[in-house]
N, C-alpha and C positions, 0 to 999 in steps of 0.2 A: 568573482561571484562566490557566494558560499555553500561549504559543500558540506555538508548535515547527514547523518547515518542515527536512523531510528529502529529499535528490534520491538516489531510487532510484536503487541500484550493479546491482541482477539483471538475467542478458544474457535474451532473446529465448527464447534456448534453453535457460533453466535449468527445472527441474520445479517444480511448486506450490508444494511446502514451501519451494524457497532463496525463490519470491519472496514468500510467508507470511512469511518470516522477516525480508525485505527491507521488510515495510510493517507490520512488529512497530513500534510506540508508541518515538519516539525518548527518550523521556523516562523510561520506566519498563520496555520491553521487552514489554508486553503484546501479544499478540496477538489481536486480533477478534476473530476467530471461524475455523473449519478451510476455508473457504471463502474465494475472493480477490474481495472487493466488488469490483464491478464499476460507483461513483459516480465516475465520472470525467468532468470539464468541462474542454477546453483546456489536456489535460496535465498536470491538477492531478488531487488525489482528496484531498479534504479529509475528516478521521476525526474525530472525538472519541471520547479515549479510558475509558474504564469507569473503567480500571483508578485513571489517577491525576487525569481531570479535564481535561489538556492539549486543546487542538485541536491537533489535528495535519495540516498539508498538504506532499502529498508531491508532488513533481514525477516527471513520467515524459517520457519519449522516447518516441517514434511510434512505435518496435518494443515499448516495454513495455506502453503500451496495448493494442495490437495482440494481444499474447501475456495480455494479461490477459481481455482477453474471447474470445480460444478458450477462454482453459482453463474460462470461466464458459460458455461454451455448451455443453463435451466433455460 
């Protein structure tokens, strides 16, 4: 299986869907699910994706985590 590491570009201040779109499967484009997982260990959020198989870990920055679990609490 293939194992893929993407570093999130969405600012702090973008809306759900850019950072959905920003933690879509670099491999294939898949998107999880309409909801932003909120598994994140040490700036990392490790996926594996449905769609093609890949693992997938993305890197975040302290404000994307940050804005990742408001928008999971809103």
């Amino acid at each position: 299986m293939p194992e893929r590491t993407h570093t999130a570009t969405f600012r702090a201040t973008d809306g759900p869907s850019r950072m959905l779109a920003d933690l879509a499967c670099p491999a294939c484009g898949h998107v999880e699910s309409r909801e932003l997982p909120d598994r994140i260990a040490m700036n990392r959020m490790r996926i594996f994706c449905d769609c093609c198989g890949a693992f997938v870990t993305i890197l975040l920055n302290d404000e994307q985590v940050e804005a990742i679990r408001a928008s999971s609490t809103a």
